[in-house]
C-alpha positions as a Markdown table, in Angstrom:
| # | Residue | x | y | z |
|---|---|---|---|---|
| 1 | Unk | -139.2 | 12.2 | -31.1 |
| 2 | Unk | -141.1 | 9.9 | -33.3 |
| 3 | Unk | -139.7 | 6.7 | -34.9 |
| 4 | Unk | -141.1 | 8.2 | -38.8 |
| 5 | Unk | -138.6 | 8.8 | -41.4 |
| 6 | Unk | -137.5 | 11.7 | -42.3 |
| 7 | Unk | -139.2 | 14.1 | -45.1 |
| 8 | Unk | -137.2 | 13.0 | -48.1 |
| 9 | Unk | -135.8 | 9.8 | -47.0 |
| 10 | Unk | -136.6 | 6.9 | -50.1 |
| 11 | Unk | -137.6 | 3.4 | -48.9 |
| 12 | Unk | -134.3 | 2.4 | -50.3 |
| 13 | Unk | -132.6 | 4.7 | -48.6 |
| 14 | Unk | -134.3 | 3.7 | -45.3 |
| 15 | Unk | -133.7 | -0.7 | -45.6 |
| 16 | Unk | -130.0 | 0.6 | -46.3 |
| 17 | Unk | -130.3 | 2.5 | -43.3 |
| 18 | Unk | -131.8 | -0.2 | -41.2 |
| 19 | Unk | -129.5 | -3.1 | -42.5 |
| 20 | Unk | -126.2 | -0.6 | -41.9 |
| 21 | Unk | -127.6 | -0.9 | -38.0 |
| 22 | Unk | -128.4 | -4.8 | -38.3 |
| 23 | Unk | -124.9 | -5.0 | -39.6 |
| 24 | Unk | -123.3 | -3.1 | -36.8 |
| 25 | Unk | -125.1 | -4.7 | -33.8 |
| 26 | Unk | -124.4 | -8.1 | -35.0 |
| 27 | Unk | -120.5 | -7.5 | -35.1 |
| 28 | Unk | -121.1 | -6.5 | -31.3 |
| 29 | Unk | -123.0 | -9.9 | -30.7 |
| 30 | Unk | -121.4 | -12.3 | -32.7 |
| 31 | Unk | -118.1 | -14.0 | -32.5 |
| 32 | Unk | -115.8 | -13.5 | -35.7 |
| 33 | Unk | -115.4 | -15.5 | -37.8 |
| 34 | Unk | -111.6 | -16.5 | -39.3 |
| 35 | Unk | -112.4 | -19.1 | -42.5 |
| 36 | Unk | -115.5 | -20.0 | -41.4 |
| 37 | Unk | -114.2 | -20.9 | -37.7 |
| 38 | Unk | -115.2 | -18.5 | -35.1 |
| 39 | Unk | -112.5 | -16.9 | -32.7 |
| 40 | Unk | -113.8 | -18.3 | -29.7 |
| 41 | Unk | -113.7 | -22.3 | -31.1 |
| 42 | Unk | -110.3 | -21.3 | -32.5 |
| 43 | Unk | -109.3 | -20.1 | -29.2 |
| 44 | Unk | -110.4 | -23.3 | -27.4 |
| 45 | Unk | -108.4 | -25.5 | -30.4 |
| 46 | Unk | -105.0 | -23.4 | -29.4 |
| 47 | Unk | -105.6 | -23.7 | -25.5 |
| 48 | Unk | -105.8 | -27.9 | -25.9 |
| 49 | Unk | -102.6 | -27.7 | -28.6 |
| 50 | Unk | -101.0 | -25.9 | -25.1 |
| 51 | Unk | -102.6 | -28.2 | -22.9 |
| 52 | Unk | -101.6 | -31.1 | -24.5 |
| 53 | Unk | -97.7 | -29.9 | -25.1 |
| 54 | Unk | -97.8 | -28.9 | -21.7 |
| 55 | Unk | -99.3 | -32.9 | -20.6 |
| 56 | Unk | -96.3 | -33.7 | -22.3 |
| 57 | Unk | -93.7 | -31.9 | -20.8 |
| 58 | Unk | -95.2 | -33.3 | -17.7 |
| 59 | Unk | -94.9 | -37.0 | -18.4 |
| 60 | Unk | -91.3 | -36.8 | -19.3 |
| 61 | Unk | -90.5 | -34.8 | -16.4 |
| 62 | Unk | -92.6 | -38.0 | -14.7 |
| 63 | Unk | -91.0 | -40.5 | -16.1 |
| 64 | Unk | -87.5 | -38.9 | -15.6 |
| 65 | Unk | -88.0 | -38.5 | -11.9 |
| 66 | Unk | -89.3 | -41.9 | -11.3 |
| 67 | Unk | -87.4 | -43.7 | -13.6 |
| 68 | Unk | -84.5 | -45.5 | -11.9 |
| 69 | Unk | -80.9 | -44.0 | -14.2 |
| 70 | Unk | -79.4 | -46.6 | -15.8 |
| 71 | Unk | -76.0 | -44.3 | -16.2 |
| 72 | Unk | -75.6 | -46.4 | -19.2 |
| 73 | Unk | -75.6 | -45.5 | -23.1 |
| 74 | Unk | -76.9 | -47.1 | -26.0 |
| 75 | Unk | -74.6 | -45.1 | -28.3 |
| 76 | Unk | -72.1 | -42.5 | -28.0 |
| 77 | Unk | -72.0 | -41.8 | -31.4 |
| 78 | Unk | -68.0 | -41.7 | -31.7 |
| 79 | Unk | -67.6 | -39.5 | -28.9 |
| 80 | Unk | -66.0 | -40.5 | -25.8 |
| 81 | Unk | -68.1 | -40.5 | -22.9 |
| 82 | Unk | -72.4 | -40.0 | -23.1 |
| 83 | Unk | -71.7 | -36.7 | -21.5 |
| 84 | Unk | -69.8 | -35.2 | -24.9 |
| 85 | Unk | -72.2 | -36.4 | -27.1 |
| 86 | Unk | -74.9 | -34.8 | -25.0 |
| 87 | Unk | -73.1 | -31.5 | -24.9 |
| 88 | Unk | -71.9 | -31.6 | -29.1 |
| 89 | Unk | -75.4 | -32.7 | -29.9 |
| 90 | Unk | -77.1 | -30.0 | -28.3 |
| 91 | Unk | -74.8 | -27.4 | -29.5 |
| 92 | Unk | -75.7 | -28.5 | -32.9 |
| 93 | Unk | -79.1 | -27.9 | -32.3 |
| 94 | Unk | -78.6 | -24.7 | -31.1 |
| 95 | Unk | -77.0 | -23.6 | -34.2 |
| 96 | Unk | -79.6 | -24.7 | -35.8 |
| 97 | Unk | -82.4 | -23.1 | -34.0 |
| 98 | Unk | -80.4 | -19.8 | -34.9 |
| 99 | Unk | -80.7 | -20.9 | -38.7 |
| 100 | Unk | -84.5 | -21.5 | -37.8 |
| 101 | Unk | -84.8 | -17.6 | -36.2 |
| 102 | Unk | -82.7 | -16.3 | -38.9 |
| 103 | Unk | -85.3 | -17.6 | -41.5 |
| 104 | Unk | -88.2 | -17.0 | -39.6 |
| 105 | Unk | -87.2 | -13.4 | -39.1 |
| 106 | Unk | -86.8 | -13.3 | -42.9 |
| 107 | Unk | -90.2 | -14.9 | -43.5 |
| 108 | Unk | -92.1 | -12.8 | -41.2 |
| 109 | Unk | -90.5 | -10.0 | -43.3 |
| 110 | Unk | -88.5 | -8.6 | -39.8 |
| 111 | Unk | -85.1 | -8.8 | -42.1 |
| 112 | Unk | -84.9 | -7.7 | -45.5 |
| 113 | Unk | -87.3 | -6.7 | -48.5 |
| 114 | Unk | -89.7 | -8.1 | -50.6 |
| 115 | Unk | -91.3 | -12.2 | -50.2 |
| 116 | Unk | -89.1 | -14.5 | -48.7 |
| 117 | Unk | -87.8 | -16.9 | -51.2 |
| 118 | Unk | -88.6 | -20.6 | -51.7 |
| 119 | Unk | -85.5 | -21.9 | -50.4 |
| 120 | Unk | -85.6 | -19.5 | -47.1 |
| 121 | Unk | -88.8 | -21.5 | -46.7 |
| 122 | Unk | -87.2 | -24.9 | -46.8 |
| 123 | Unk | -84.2 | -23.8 | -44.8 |
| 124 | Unk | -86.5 | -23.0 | -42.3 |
| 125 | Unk | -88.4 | -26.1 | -41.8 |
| 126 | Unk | -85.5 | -28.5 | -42.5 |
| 127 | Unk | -84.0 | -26.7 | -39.7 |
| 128 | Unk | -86.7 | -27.2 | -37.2 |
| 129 | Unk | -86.7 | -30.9 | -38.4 |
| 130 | Unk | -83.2 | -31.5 | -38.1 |
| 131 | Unk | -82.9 | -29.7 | -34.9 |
| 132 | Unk | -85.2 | -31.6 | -33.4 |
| 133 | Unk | -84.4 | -34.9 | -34.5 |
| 134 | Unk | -80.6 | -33.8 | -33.3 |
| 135 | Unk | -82.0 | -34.0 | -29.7 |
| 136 | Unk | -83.3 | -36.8 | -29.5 |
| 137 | Unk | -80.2 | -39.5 | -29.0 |
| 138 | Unk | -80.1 | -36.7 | -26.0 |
| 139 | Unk | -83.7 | -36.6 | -24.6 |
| 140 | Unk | -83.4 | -40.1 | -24.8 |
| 141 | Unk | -80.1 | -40.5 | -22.5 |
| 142 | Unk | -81.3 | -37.6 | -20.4 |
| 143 | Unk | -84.1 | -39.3 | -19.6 |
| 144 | Unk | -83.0 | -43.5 | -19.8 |
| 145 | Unk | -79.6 | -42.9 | -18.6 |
| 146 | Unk | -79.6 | -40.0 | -16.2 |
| 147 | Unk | -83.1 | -39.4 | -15.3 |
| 148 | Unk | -84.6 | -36.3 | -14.1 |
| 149 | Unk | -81.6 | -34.6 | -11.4 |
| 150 | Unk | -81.7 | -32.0 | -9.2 |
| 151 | Unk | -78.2 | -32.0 | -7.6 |
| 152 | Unk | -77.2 | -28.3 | -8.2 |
| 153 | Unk | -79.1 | -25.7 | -9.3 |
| 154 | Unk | -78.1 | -25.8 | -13.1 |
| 155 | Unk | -79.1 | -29.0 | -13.4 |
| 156 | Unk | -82.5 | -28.6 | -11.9 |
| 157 | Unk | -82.7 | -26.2 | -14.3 |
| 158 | Unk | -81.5 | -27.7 | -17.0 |
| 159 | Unk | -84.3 | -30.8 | -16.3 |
| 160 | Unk | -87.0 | -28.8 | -16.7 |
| 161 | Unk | -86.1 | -27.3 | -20.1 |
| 162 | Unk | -85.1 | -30.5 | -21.3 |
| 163 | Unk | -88.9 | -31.2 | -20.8 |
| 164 | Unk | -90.3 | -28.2 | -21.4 |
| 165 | Unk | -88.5 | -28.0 | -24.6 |
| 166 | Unk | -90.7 | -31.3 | -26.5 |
| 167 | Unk | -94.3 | -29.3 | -24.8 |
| 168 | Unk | -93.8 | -26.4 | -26.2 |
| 169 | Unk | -92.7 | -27.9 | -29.5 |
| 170 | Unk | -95.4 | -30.2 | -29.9 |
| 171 | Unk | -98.0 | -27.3 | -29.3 |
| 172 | Unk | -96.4 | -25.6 | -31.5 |
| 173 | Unk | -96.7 | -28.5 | -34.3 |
| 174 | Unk | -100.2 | -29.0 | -33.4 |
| 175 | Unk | -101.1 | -25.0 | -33.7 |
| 176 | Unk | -99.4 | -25.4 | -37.2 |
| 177 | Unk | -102.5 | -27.4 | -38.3 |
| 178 | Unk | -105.3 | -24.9 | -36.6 |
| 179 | Unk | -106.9 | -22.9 | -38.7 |
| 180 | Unk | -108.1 | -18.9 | -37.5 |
| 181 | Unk | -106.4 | -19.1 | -34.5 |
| 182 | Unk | -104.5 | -15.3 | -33.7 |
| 183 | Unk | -102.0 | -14.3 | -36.1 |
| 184 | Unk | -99.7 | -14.4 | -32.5 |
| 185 | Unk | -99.9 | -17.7 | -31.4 |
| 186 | Unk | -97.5 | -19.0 | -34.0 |
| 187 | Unk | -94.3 | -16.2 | -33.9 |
| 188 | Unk | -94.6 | -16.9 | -29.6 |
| 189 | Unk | -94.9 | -20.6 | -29.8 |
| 190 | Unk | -92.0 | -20.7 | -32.4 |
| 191 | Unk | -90.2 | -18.0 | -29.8 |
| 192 | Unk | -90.4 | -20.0 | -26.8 |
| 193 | Unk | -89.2 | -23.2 | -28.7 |
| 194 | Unk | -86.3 | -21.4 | -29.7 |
| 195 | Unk | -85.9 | -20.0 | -26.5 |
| 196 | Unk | -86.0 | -23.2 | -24.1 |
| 197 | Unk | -83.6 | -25.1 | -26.7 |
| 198 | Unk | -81.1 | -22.4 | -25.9 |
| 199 | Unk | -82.0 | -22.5 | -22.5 |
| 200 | Unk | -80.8 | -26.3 | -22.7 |
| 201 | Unk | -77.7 | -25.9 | -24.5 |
| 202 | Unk | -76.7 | -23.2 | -22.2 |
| 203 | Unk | -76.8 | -25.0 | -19.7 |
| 204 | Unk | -75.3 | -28.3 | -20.7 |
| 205 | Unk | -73.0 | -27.4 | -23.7 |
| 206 | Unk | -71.8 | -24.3 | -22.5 |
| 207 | Unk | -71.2 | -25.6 | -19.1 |
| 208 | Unk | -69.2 | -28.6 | -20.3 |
| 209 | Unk | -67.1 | -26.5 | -23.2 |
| 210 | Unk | -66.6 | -24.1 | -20.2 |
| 211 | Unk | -65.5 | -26.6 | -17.2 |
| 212 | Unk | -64.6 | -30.1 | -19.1 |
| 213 | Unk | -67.1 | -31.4 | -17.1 |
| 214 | Unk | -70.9 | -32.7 | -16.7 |
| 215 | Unk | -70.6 | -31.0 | -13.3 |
């Protein structure tokens, strides 16, 4: 079969034709783009905002383990002993990472109808702030204080949350300021944040409500 047109067929007709099949092999050959970034750039940026949470998580956890424990605090905030402070801290922060999924479910439009409002917005993020700044008199005893144990099972545990909790949140921060990368990465990264701070609280404040004790 020849390559000529076909009786009929304008000139116009055929550079439309010709530019429809340009158009369609170059979105087989070329990346897309999201804002002028291309998906496999704004891939890379979201695997080093994970790779540099996750170097994080792993210097704490360093530091923790080969950091000699001090078993001494710089403040106990009113409570009695570090290890109540520890545990009423974190529960706070729990509650507050459910006021974070609450709004975030509302945002992502998961609960309820229409835009979510202005001040669902700010609830969200002073939230997350608050949340986070809550464990920090904690990471900071956990780490100074008590270092990085593995005495029972729980506690191993409960170690490598307490680190993995300030990777994933700083990956997530950092993704925060990327721009194209997939419409997942934020929802998951805000996820496992919520996720691992549980995880912590679990098993610190719940155990010590449950048994009076650090254990």
């Amino acid at each position: 079969m020849s390559g000529a047109p076909m009786p009929g067929t304008t000139i116009a007709q055929l550079k439309t034709s010709r530019q429809w099949c340009a158009d369609a092999l170059s979105l087989r050959t070329e990346p897309r783009q999201h804002g002028g970034m291309t998906e496999s750039r704004s891939s890379w940026l979201l695997g080093g905002a994970v790779a540099i949470g996750a170097a994080v998580s792993v210097a704490l956890g360093a530091y923790g383990r080969m950091h000699d424990p001090t078993f001494e605090s710089i403040t106990a905030f009113g409570f009695s002993t570090l290890y109540e402070m520890k545990a009423w801290l974190a529960a706070v922060a729990a509650a507050l990472a459910f006021v974070q999924l609450l709004t975030a479910l509302r945002i992502y439009g998961r609960i309820g109808g229409g835009d979510a409002s202005r001040a669902t917005t700010i609830t969200h993020r002073a939230s997350g702030a608050l949340a986070v700044l809550v464990t920090l008199p904690v990471a900071y005893h956990c780490l100074w204080s008590l270092g990085f144990q593995t005495y029972s099972n729980r506690v191993l545990v409960h170690s490598l949350l307490g680190c993995l909790f300030y990777g994933v949140f700083v990956a997530k921060m950092l993704s925060l300021q990327l721009k194209g990368i997939p419409r997942w990465a934020i929802p998951v990264l805000g996820g496992a944040t919520f996720t691992v701070l549980i995880g912590v609280a679990a098993t610190s404040s719940l155990w010590y409500f449950t048994n009076g004790s650090p254990g």
